[in-house]
N, C-alpha and C positions, 0 to 999 in steps of 0.2 A: 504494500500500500504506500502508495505515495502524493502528497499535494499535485502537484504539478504534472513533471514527466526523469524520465529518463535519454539520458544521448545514447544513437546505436553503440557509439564504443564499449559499455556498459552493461558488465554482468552482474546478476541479480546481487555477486556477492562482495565484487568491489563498489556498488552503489551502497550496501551496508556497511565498509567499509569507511568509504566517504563521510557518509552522514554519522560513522561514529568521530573520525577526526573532528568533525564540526563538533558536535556535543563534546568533546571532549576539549575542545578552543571556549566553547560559551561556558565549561565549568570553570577554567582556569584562568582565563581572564576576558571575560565578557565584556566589558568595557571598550580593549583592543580588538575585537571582533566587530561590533557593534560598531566603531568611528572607522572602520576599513571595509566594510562587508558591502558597502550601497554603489552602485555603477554598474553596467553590462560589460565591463571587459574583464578577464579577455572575454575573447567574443566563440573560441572554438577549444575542445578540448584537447589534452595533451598531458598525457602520461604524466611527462616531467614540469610540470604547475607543481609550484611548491608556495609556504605558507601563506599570506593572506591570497593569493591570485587564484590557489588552488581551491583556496577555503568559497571566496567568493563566486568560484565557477559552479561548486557544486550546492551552493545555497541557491544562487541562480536558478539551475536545473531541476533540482527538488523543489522550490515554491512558485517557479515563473515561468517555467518552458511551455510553448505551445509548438512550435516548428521550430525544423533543423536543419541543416544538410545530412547528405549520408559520411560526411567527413565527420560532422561534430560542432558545425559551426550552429550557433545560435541566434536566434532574433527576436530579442524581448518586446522587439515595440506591435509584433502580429498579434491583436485581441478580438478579431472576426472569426470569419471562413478564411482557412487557408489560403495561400496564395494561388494562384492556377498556374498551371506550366505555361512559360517554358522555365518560369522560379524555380531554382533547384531545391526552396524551401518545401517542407512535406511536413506534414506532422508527426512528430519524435516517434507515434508508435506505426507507420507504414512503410519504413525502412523496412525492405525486405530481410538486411543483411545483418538487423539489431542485433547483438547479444542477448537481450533481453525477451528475443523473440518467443521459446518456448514456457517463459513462466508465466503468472497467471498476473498480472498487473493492475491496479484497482487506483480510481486515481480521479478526480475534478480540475477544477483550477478555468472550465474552458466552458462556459455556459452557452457561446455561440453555437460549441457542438454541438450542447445537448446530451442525455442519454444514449449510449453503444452500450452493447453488450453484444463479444463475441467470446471465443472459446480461451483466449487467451485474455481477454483486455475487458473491463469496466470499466467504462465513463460515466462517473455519477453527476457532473456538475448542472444540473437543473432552473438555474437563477433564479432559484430565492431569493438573493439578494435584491434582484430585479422584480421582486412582485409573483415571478415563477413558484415554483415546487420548490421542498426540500424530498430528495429524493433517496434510501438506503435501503441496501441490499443484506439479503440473509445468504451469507456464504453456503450455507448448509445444502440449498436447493435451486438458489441464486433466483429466491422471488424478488423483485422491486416493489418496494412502500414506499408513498408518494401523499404528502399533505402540500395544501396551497399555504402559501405564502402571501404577508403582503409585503409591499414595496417600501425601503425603508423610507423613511419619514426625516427630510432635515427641519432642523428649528429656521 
């Protein structure tokens, strides 16, 4: 399960991996995480990303990613419908070539898509925020439960 997405370079168990370096930077000194961690660069992944560059690519990726390249390159600022070809942009999970391709992925972050469900992938993101559904899934049978939402409200 994850907020966002995954980049194809990215197996199920160095994306755990990852995300424990992170928790492991926000225990030890959150502060320097927190005044380093905000911007989109880099912009593509790479093995050899080391302390705050590394840290901030895969915060990226787990709370922000919607499309990728099949290299790894990212683009935070796509919050619609994908791009169309001839965009080498795809969304992170149609990389034929993922690592990540045979696990089971459960994941929002993307309200423009909508609900998916295939054999591999869960997209719960629904837009409630938007006034839409809140939408959650029973792993057990993989029913969807779905209550309306209203639209937040600013003062």
């Amino acid at each position: 399960m994850v907020h966002a997405g995954l980049v194809p370079q990215w197996t199920v168990a160095g994306t755990l991996a990852l995300a424990r370096e992170v928790g492991e930077a926000l225990r030890h000194d959150p502060r320097a995480l927190f005044e380093h961690m905000y911007g989109n660069e880099p912009d593509r992944w790479d093995e050899r990303l080391a302390g705050v560059q590394r840290l901030r690519f895969a915060i990226n990726v787990l709370t922000r990613l919607r499309v990728c390249t099949a290299d790894g390159r990212v683009d935070l600022g796509v919050k619609g419908e994908p791009p169309s070809p001839p965009s080498p942009l795809r969304p992170w999970f149609a990389h034929a070539e993922r690592a990540s391709r045979e696990a089971r992925v459960i994941f929002g972050h993307w309200s423009a898509l909508g609900v998916r469900l295939t054999a591999h992938l869960a997209a719960l993101d629904s837009g409630c925020v938007w006034g839409g559904k809140l939408t959650a899934l029973r792993l057990e049978d993989r029913s969807l439960y779905q209550v309306g939402c209203q639209a937040a409200q600013t003062g």
